[in-house]
Every structure is written in structure tokens, then in C-alpha cells.
C-alpha positions in Angstrom: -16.9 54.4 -13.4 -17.1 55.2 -17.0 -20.5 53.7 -17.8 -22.2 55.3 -14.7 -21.4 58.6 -16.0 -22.9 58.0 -19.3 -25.9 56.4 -17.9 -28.3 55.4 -20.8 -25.9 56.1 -23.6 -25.3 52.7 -26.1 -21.1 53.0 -25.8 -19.6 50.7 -27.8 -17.5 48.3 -27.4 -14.0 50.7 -29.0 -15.4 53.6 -27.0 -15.5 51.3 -23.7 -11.8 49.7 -24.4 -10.8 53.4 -25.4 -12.0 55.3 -22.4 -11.1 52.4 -19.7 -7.8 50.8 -21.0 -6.5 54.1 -23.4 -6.4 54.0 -27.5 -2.7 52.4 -27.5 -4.4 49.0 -25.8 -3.8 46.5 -27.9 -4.9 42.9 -25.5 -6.9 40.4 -26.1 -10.7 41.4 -28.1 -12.7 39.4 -25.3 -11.3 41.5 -22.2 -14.0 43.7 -22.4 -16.5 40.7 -21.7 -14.4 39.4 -19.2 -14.4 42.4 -17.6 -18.6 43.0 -18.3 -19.3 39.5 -16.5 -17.3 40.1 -13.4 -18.9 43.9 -13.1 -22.5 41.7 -13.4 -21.4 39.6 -11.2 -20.3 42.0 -8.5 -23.5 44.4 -9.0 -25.4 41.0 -8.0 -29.5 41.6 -8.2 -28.6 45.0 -10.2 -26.7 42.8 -13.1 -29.3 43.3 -15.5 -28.4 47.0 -15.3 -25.5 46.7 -17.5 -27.5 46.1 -21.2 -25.6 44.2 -23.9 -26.6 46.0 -27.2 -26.2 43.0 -29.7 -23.6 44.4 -32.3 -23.4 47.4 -30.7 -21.8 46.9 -27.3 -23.3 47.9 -24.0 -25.4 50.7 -22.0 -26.2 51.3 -18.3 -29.6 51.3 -17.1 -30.1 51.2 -13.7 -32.5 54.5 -12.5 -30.9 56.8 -10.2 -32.3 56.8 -6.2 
């Protein structure tokens, strides 16, 4: 899981699609949310640990156990 590995690091939004789908994706702009909201929705009472950095993109913040 890309983002867990680079734990606190703003990544955005072309380094996200890069690293996950590869640099010849060419879809739809919005997958990346899609994909965002149903990661959220799966973490459940940890959703807030995926940060949206407004014109930026996103960064994972949950602490370590």
C-alpha cells in the first residue's frame, strides 16, 4: 500500500496515479477520488487518516502501534 509506506509525506495526486496505476494511465481525472472514498470508507473509524491536502493531493497520517 503505496501511501502506508510513505507515511506522512504530502504525495500528490500525479505521484499517487503514477505509483498505483503506472505513467502510461491515461483514465478518467476523478479515479483517484473514487478510489480515496472507498479506502475511507473501508478503514472505517481510521478514515480521517488519509489527509486531503487541498491543491496538493493527499497524505497518511495514522501513528504506527
Amino acid at each position: 500500500f503505496y501511501m502506508v509506506r510513505n507515511r506522512g509525506i504530502a504525495l500528490t495526486r500525479e505521484k499517487l496515479i503514477n505509483e498505483v496505476w503506472g505513467y502510461d494511465y491515461y483514465g478518467d481525472a476523478r479515479t483517484l477520488d473514487t478510489h480515496i472514498k472507498l479506502l475511507r470508507k473501508s478503514l472505517g473509524p481510521y478514515s480521517s487518516s488519509i489527509v486531503t491536502l487541498r491543491g496538493v493531493g493527499y497524505r497518511f497520517a495514522m501513528e504506527q502501534d
